[in-house]
mmCIF file of the N, C-alpha and C atoms, coordinates in Angstrom:
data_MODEL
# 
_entry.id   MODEL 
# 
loop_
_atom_site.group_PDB 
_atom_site.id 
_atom_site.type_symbol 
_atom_site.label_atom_id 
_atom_site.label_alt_id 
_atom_site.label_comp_id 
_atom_site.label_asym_id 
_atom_site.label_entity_id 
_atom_site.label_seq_id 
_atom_site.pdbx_PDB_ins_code 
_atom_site.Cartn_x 
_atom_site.Cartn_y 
_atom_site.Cartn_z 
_atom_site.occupancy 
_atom_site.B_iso_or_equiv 
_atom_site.pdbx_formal_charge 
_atom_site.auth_seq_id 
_atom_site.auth_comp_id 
_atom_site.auth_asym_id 
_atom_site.auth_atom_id 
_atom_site.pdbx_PDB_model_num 
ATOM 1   N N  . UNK A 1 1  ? 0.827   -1.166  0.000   1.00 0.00 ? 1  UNK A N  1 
ATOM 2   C CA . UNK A 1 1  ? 0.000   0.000   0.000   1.00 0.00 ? 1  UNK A CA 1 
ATOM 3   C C  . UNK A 1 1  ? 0.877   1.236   0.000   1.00 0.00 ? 1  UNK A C  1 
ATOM 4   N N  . UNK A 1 2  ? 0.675   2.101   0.917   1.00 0.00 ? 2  UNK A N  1 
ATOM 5   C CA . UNK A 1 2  ? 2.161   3.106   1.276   1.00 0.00 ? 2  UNK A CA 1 
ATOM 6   C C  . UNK A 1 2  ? 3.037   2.736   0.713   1.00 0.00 ? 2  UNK A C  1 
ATOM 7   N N  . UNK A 1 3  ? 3.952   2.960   0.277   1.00 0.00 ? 3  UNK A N  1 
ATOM 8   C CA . UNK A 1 3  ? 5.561   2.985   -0.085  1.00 0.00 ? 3  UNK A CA 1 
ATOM 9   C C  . UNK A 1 3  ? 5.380   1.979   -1.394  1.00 0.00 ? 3  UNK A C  1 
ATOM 10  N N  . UNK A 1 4  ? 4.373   1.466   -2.135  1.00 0.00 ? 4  UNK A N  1 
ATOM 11  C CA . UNK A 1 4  ? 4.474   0.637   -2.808  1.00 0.00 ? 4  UNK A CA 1 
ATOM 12  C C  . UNK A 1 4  ? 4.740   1.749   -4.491  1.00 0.00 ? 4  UNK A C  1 
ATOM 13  N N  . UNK A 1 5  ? 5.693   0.745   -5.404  1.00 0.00 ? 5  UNK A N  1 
ATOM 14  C CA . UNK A 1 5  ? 6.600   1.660   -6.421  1.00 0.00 ? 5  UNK A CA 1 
ATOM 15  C C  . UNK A 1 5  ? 5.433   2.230   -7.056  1.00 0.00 ? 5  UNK A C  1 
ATOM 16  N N  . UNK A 1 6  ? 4.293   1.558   -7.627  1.00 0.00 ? 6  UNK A N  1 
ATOM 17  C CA . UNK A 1 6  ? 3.940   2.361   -8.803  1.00 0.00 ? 6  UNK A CA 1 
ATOM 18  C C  . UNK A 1 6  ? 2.507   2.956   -7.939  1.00 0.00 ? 6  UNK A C  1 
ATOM 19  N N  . UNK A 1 7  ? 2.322   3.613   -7.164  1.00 0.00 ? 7  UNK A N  1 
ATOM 20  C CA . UNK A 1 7  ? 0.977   4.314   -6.983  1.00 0.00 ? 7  UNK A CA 1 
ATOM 21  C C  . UNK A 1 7  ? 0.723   5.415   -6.577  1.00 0.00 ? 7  UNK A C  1 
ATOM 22  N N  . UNK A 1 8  ? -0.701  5.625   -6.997  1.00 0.00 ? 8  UNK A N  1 
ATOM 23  C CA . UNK A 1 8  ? -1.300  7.027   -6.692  1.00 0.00 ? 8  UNK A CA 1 
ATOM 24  C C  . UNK A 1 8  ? -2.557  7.281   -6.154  1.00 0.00 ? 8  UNK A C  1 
ATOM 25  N N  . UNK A 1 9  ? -2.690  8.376   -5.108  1.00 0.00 ? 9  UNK A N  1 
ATOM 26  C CA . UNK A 1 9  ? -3.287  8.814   -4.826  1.00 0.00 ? 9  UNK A CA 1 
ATOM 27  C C  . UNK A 1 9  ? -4.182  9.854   -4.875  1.00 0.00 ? 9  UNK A C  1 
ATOM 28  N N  . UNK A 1 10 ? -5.944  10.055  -4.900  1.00 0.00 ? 10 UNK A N  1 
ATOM 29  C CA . UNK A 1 10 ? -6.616  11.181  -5.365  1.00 0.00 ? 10 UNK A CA 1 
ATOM 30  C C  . UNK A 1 10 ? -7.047  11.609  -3.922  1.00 0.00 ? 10 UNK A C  1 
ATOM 31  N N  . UNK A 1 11 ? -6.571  12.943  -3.796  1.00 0.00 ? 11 UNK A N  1 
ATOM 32  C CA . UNK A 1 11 ? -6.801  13.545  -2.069  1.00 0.00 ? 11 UNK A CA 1 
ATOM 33  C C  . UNK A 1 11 ? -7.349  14.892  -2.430  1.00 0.00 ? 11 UNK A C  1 
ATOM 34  N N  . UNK A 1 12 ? -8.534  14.992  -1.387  1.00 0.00 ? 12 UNK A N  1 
ATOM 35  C CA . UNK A 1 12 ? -9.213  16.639  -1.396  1.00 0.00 ? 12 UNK A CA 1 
ATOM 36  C C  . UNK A 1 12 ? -8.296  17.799  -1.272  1.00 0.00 ? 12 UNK A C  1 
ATOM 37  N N  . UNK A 1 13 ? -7.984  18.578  -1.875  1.00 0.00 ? 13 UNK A N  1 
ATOM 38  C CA . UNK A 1 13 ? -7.087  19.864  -1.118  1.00 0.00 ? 13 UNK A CA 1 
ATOM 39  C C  . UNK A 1 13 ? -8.249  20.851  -0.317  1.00 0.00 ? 13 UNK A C  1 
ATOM 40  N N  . UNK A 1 14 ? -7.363  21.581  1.080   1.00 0.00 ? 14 UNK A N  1 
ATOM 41  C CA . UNK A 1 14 ? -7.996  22.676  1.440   1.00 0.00 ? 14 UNK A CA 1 
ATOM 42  C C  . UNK A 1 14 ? -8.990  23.373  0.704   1.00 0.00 ? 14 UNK A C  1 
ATOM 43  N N  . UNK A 1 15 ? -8.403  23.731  -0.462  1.00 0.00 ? 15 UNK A N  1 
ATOM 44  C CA . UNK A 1 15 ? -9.341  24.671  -1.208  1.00 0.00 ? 15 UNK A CA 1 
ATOM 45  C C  . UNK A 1 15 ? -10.616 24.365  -2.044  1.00 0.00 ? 15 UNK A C  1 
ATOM 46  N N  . UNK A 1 16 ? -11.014 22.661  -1.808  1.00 0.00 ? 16 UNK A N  1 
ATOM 47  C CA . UNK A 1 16 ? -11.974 22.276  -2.254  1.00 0.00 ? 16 UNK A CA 1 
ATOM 48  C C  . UNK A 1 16 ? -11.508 21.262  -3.488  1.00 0.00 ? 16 UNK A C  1 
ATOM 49  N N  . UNK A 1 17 ? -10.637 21.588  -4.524  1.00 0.00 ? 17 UNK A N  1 
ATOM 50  C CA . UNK A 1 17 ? -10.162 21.016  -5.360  1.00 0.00 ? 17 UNK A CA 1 
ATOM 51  C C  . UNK A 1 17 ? -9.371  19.742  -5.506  1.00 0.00 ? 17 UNK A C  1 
ATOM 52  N N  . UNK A 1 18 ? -9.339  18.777  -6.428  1.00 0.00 ? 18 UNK A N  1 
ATOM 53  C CA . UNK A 1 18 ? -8.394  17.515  -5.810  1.00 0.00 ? 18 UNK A CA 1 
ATOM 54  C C  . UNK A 1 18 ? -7.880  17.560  -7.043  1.00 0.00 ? 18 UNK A C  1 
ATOM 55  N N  . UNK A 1 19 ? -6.584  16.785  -6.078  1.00 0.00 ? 19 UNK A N  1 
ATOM 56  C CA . UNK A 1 19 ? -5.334  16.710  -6.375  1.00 0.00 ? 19 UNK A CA 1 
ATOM 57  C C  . UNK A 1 19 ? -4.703  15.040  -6.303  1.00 0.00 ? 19 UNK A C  1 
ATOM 58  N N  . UNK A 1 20 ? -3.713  14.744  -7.908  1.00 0.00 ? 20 UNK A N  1 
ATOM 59  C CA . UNK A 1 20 ? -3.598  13.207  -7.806  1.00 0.00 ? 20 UNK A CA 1 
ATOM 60  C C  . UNK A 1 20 ? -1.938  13.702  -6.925  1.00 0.00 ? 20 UNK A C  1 
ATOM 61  N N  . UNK A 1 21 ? -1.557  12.518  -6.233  1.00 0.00 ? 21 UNK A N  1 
ATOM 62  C CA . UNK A 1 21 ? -0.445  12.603  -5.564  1.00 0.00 ? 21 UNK A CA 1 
ATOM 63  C C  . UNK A 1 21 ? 0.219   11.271  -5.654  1.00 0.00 ? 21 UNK A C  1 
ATOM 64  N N  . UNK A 1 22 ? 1.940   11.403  -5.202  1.00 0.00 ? 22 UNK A N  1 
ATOM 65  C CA . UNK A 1 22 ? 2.587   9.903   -5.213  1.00 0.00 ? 22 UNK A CA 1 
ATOM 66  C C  . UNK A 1 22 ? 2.098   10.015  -3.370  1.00 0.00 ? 22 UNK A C  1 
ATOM 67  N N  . UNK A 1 23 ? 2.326   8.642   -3.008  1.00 0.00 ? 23 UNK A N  1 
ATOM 68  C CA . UNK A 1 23 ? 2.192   8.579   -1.542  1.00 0.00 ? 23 UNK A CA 1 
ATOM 69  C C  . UNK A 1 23 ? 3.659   9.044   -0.864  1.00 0.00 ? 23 UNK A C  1 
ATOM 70  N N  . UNK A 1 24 ? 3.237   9.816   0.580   1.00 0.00 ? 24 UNK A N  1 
ATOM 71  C CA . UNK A 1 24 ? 4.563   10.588  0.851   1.00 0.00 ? 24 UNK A CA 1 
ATOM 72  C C  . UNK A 1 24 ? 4.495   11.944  0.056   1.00 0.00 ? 24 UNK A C  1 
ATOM 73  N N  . UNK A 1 25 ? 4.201   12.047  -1.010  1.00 0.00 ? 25 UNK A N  1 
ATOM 74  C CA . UNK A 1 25 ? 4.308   12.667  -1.682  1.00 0.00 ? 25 UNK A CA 1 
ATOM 75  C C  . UNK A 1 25 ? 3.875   14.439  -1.354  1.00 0.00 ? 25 UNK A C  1 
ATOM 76  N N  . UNK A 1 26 ? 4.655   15.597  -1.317  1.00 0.00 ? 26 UNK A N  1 
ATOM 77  C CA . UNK A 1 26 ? 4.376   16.987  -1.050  1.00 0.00 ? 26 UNK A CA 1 
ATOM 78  C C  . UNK A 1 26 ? 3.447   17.679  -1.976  1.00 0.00 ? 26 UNK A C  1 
ATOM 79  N N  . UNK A 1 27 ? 3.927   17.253  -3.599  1.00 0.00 ? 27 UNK A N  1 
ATOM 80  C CA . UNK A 1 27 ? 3.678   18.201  -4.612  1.00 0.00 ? 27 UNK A CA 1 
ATOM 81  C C  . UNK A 1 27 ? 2.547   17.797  -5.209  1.00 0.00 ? 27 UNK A C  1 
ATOM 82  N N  . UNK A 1 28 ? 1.384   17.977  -5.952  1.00 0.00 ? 28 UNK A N  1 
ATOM 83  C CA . UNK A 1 28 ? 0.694   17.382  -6.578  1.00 0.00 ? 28 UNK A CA 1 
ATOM 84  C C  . UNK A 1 28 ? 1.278   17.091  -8.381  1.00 0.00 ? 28 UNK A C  1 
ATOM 85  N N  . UNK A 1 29 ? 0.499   15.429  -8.935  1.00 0.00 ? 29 UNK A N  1 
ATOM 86  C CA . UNK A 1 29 ? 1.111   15.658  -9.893  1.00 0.00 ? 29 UNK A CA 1 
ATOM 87  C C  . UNK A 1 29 ? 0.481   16.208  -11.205 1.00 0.00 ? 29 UNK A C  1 
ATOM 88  N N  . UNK A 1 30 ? -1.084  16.483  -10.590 1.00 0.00 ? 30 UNK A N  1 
ATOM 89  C CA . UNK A 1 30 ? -2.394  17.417  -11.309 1.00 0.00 ? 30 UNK A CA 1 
ATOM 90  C C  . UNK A 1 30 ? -3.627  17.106  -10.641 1.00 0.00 ? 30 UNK A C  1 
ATOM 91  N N  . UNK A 1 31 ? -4.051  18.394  -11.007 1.00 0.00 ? 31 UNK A N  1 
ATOM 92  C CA . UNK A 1 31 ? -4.969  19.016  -9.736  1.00 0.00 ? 31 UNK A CA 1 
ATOM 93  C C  . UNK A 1 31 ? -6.236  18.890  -10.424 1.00 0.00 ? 31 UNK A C  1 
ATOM 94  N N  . UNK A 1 32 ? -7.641  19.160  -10.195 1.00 0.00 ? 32 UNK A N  1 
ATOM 95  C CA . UNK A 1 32 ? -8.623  19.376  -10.913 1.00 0.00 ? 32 UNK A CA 1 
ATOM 96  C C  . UNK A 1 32 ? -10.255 19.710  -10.077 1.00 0.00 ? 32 UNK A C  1 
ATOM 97  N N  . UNK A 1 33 ? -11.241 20.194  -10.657 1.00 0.00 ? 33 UNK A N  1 
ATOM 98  C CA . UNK A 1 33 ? -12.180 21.132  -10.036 1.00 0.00 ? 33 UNK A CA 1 
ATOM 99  C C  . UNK A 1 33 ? -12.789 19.450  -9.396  1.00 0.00 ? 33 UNK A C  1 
ATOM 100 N N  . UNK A 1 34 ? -13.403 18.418  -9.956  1.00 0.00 ? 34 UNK A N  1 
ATOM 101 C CA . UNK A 1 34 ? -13.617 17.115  -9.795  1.00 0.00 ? 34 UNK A CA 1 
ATOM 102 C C  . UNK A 1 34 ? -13.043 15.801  -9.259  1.00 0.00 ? 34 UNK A C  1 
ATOM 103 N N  . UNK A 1 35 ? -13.772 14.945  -8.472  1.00 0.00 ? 35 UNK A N  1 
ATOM 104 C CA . UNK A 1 35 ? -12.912 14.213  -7.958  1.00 0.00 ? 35 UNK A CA 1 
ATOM 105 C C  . UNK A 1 35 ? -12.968 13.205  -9.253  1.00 0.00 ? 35 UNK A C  1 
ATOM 106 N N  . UNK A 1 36 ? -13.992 12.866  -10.134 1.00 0.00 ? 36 UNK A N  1 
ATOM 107 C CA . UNK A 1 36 ? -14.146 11.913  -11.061 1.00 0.00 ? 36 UNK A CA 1 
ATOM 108 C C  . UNK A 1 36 ? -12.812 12.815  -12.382 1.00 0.00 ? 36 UNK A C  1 
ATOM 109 N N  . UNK A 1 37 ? -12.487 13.362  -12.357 1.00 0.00 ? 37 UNK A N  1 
ATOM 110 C CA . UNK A 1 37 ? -11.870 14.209  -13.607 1.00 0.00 ? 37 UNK A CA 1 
ATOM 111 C C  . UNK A 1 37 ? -10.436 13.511  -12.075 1.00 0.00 ? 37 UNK A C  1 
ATOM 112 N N  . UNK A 1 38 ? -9.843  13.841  -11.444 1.00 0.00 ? 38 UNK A N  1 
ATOM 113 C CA . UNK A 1 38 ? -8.714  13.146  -10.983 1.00 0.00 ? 38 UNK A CA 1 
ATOM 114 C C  . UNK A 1 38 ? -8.913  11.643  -11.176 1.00 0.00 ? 38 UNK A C  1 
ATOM 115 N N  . UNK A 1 39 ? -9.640  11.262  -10.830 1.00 0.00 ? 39 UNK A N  1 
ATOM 116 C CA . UNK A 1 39 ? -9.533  9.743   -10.936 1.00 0.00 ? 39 UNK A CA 1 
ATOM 117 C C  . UNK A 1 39 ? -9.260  9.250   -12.000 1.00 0.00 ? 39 UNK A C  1 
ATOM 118 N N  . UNK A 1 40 ? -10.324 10.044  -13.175 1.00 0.00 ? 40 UNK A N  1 
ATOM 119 C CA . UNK A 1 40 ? -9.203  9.647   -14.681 1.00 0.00 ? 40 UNK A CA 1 
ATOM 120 C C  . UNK A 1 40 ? -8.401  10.030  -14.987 1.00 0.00 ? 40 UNK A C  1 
ATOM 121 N N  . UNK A 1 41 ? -7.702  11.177  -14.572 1.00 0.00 ? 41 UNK A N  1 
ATOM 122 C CA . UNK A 1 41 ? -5.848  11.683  -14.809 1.00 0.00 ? 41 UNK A CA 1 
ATOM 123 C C  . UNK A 1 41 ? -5.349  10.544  -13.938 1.00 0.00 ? 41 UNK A C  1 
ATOM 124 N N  . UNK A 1 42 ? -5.481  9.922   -12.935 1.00 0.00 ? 42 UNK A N  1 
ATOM 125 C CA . UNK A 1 42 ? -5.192  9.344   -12.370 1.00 0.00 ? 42 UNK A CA 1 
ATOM 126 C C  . UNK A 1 42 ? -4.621  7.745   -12.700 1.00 0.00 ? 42 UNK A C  1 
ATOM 127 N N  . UNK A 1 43 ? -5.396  7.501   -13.181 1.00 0.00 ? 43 UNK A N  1 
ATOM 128 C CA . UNK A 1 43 ? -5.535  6.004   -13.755 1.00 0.00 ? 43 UNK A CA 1 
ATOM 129 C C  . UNK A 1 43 ? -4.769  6.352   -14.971 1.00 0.00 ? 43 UNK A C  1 
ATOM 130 N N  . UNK A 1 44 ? -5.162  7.200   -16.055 1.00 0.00 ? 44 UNK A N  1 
ATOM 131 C CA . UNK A 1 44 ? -3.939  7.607   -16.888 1.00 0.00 ? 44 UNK A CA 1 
ATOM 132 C C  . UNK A 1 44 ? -2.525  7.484   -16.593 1.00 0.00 ? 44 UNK A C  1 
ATOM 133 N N  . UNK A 1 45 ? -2.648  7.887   -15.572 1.00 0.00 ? 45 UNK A N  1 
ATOM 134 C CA . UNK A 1 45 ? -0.769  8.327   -15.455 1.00 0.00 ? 45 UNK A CA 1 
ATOM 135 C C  . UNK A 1 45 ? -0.622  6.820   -14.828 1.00 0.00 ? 45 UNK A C  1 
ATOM 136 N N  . UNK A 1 46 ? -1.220  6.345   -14.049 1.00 0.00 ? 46 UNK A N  1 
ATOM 137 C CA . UNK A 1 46 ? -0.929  4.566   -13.966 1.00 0.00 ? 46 UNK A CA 1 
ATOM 138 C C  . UNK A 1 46 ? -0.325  3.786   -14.964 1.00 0.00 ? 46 UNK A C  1 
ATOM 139 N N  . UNK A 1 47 ? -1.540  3.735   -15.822 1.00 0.00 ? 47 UNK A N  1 
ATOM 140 C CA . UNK A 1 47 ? -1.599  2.930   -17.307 1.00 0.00 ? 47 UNK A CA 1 
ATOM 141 C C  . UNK A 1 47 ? -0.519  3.565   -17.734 1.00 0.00 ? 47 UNK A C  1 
ATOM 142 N N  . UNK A 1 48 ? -0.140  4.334   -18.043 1.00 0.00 ? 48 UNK A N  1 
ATOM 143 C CA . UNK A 1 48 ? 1.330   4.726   -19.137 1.00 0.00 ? 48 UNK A CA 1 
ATOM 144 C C  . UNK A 1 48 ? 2.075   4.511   -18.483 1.00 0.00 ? 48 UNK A C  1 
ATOM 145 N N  . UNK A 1 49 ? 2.144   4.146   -16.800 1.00 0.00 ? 49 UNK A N  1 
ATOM 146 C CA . UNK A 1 49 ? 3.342   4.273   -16.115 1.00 0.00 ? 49 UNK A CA 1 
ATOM 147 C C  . UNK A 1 49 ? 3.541   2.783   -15.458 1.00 0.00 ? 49 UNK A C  1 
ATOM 148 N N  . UNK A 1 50 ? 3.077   2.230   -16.343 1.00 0.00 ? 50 UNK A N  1 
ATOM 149 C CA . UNK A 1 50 ? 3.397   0.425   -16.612 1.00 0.00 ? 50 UNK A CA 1 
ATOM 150 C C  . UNK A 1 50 ? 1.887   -0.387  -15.325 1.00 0.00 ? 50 UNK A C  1 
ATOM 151 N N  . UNK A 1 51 ? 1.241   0.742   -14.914 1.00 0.00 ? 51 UNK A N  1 
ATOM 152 C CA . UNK A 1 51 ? 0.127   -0.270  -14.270 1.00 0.00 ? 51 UNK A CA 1 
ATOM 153 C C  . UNK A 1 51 ? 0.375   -0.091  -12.540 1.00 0.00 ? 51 UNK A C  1 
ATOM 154 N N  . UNK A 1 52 ? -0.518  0.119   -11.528 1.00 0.00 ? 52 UNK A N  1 
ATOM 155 C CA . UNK A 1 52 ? -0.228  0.214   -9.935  1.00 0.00 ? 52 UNK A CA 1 
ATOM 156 C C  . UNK A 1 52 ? -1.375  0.170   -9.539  1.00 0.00 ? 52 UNK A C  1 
ATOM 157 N N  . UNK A 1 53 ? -1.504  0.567   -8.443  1.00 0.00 ? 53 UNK A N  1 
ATOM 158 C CA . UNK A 1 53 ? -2.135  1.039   -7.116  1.00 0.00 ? 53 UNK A CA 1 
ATOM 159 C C  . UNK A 1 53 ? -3.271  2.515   -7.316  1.00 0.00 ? 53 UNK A C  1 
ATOM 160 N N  . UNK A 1 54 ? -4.078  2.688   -7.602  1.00 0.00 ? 54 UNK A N  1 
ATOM 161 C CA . UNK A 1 54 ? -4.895  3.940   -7.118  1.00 0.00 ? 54 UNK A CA 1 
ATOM 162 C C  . UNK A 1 54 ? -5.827  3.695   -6.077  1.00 0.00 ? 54 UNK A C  1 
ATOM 163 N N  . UNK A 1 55 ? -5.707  4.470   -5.201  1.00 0.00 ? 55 UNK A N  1 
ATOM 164 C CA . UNK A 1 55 ? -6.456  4.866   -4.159  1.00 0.00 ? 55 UNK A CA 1 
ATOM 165 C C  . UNK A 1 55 ? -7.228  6.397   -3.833  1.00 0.00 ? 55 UNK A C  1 
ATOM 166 N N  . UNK A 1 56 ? -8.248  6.218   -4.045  1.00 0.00 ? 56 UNK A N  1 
ATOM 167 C CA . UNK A 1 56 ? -9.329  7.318   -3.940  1.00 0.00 ? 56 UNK A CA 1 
ATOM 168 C C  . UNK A 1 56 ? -10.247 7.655   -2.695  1.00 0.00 ? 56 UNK A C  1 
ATOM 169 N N  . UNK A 1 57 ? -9.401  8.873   -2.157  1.00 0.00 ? 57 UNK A N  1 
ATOM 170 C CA . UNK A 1 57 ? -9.452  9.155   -0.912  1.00 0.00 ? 57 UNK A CA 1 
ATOM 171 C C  . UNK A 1 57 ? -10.926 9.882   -0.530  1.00 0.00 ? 57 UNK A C  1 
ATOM 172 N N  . UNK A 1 58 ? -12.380 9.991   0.498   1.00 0.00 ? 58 UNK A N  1 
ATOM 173 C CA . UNK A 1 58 ? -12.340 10.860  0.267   1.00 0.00 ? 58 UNK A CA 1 
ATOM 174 C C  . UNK A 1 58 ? -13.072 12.128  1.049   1.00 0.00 ? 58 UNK A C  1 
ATOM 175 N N  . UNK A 1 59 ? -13.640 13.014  1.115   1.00 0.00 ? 59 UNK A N  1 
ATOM 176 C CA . UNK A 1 59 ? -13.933 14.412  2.260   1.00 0.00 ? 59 UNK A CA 1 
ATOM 177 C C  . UNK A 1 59 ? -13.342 14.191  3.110   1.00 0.00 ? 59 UNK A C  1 
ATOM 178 N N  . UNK A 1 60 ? -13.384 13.355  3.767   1.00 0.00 ? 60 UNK A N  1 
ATOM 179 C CA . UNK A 1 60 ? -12.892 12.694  4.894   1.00 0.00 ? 60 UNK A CA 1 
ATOM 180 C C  . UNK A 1 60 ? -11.443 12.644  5.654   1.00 0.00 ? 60 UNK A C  1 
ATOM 181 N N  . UNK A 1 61 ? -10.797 11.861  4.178   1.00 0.00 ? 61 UNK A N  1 
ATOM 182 C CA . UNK A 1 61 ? -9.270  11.780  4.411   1.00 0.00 ? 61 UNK A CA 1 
ATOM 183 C C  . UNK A 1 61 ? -9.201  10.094  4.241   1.00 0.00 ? 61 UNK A C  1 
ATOM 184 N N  . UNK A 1 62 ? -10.190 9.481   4.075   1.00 0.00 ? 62 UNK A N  1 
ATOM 185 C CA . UNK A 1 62 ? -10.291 7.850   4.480   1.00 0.00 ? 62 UNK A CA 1 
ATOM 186 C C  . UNK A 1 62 ? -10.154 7.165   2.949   1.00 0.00 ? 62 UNK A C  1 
ATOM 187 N N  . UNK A 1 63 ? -9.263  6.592   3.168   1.00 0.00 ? 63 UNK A N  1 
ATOM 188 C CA . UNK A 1 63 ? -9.496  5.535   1.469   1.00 0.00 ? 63 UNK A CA 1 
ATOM 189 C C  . UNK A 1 63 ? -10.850 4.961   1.295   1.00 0.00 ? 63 UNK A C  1 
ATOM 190 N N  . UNK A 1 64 ? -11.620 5.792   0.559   1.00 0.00 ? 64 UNK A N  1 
ATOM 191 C CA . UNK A 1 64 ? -12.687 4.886   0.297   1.00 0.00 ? 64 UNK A CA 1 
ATOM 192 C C  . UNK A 1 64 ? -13.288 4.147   -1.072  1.00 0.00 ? 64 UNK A C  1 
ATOM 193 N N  . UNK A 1 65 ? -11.686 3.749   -1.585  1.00 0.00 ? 65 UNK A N  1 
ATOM 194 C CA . UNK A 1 65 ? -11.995 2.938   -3.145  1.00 0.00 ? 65 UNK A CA 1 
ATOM 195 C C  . UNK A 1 65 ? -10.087 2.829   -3.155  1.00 0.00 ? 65 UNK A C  1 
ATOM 196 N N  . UNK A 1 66 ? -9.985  1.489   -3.666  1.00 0.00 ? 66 UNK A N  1 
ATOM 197 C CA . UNK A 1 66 ? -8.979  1.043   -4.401  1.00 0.00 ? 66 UNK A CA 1 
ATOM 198 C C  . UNK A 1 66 ? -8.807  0.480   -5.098  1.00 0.00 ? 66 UNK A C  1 
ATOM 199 N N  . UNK A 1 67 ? -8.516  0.981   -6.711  1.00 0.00 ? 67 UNK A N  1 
ATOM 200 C CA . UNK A 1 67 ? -8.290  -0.081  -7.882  1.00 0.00 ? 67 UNK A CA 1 
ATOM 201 C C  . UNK A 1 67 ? -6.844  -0.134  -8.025  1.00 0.00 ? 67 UNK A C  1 
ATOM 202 N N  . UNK A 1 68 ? -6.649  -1.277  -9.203  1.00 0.00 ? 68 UNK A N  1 
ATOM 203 C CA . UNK A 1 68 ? -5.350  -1.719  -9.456  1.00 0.00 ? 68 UNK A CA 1 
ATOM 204 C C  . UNK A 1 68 ? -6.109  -1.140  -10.647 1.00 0.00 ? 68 UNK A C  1 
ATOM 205 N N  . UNK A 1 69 ? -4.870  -0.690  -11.503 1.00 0.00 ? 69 UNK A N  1 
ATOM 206 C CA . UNK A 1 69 ? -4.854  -0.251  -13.315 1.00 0.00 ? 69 UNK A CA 1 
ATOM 207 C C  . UNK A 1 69 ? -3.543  -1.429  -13.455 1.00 0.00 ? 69 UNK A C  1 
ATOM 208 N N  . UNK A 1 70 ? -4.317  -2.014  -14.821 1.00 0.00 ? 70 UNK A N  1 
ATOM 209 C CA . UNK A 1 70 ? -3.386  -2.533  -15.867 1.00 0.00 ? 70 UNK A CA 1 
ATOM 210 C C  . UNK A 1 70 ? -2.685  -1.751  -16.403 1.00 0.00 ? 70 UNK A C  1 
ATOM 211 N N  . UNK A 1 71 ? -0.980  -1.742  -16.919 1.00 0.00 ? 71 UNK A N  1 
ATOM 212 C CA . UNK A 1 71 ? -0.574  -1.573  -17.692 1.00 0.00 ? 71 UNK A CA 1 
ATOM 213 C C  . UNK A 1 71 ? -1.493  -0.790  -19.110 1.00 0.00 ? 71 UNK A C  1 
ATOM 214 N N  . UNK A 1 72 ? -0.718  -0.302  -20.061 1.00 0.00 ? 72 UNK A N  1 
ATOM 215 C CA . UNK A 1 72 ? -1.261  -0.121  -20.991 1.00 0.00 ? 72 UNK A CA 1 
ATOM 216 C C  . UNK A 1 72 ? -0.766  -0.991  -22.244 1.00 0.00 ? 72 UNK A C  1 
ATOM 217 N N  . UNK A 1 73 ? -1.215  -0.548  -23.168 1.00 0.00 ? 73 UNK A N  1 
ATOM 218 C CA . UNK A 1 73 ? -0.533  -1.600  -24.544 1.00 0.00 ? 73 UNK A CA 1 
ATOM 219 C C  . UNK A 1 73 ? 0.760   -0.825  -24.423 1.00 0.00 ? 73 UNK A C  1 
ATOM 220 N N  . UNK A 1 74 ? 2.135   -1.318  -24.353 1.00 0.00 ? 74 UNK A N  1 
ATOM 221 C CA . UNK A 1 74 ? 3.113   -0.974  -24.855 1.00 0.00 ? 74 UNK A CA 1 
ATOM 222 C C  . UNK A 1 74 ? 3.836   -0.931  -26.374 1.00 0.00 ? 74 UNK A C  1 
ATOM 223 N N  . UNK A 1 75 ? 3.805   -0.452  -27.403 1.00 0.00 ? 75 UNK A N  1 
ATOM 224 C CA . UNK A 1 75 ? 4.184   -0.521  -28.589 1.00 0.00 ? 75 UNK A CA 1 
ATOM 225 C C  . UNK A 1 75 ? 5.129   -1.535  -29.058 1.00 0.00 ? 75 UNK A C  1 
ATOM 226 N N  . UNK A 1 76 ? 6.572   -1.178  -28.282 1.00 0.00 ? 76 UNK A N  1 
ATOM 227 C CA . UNK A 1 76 ? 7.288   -1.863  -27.741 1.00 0.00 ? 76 UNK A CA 1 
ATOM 228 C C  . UNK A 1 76 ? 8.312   -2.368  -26.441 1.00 0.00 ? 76 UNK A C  1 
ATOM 229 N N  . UNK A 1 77 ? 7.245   -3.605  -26.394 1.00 0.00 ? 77 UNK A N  1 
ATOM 230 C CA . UNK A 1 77 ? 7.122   -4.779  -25.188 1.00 0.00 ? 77 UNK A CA 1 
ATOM 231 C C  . UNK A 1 77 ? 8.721   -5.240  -25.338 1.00 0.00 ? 77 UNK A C  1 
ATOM 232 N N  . UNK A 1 78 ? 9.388   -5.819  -24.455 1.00 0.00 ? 78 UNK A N  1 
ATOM 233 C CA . UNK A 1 78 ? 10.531  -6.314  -23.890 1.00 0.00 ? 78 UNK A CA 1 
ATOM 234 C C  . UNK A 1 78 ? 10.987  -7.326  -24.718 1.00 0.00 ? 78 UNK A C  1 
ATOM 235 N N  . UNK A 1 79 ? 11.894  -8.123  -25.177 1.00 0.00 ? 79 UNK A N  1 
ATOM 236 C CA . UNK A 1 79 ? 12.533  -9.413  -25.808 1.00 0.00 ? 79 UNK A CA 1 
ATOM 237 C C  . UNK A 1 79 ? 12.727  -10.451 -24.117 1.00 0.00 ? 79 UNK A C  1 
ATOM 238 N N  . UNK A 1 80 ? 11.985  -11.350 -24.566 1.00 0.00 ? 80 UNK A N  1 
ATOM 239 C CA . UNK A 1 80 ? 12.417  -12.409 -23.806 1.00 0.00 ? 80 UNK A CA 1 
ATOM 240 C C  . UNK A 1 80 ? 11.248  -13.183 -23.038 1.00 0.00 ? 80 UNK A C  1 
# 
């Protein structure tokens, strides 16, 4: 969960707006007026980023949804 390599998190900011984040993570890595509009930047940046962990946090502060994203099609896939 925590510390695991490929994941992300969708968390409320103060100002009403959410924000996708790495876990640990300070900076956001895009922000948006919607929590459903993060969740699909979200899962995006998964899928291109070989497949992980999303966790969708939410008013609250409480994980209340976790998917795994597949991978995406890679063009070119590995030899072996």
């Amino acid at each position: 969960m925590a510390g695991q390599a490929n994941s992300r998190d969708v968390v409320q900011r103060p100002d009403g707006s959410w924000a996708v984040t790495r876990p640990e993570g300070e900076r956001a890595l895009f922000t948006a007026e919607t929590q459903a509009e993060a969740v699909k930047r979200a899962s995006e940046l998964l899928q291109r980023d070989g497949g992980g962990e999303l966790r969708v946090h939410g008013t609250d502060g409480k994980v209340r949804d976790q998917r795994t994203i597949a991978p995406g099609n890679d063009p070119v896939p590995p030899r072996g």
